[in-house]
C-alpha positions in Angstrom: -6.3 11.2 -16.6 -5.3 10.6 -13.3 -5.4 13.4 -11.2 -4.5 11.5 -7.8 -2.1 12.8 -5.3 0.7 10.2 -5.5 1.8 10.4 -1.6 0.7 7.8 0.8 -2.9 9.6 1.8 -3.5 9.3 -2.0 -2.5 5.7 -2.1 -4.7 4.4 0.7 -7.2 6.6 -1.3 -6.5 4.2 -3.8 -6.7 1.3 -2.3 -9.8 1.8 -0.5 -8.8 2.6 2.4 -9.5 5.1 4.7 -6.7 8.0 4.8 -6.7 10.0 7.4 -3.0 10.4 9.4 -5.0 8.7 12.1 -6.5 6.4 10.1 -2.9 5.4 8.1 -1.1 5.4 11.5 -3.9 3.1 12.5 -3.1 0.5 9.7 0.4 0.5 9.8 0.6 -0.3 13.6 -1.9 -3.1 13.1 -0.3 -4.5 10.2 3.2 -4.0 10.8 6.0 -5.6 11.2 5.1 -7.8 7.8 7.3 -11.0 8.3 10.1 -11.0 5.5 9.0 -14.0 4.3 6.0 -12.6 2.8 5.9 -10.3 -0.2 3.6 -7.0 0.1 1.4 -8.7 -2.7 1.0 -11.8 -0.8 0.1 -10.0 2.8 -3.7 -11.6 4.5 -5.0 -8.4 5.4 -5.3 -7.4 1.1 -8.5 -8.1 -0.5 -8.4 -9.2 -4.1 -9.3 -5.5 -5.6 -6.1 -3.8 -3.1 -3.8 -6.6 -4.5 -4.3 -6.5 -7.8 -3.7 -2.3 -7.7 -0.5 -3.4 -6.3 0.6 -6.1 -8.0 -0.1 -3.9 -11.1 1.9 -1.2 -10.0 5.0 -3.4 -9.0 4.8 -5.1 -12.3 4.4 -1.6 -14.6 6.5 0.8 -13.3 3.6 3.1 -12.6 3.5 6.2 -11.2 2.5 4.6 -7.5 5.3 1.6 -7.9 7.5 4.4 -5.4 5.0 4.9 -2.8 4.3 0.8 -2.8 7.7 0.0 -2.3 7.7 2.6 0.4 4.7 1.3 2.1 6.4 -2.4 1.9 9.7 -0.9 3.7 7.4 0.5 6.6 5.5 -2.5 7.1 8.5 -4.1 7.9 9.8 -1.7 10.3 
């Protein structure tokens, strides 16, 4: 059972990443803006363990496909 918290501290969680507000405002402002031509997925900084999570939830609806799309939208900001 999953027992995550499915908000974007529990999704860096996920992904390995460290969590922190610090830490995610960190991340973002290094990463961001993602140039439109590339897809979230397709993004340099992922390594293959991050974007297969992602691609997976994309592709089955999952319970963190919400929070992906969100983090795509705020890359891109």
């Amino acid at each position: 059972m999953d027992t995550s918290q499915h908000n974007l501290k529990g999704l860096f969680e996920q992904l390995g990443l460290p969590s922190s507000e610090q830490d995610t405002t960190r991340f973002l402002d290094e990463h961001s803006p993602l140039d439109p031509a590339v897809k979230l997925v397709e993004a340099a900084f992922w390594n293959p363990g991050q974007r297969s999570f992602l691609i997976e939830a994309l592709a089955e609806d999952s319970d963190w496909t919400e929070l992906v799309e969100h983090l795509d939208a705020v890359l891109r900001r």
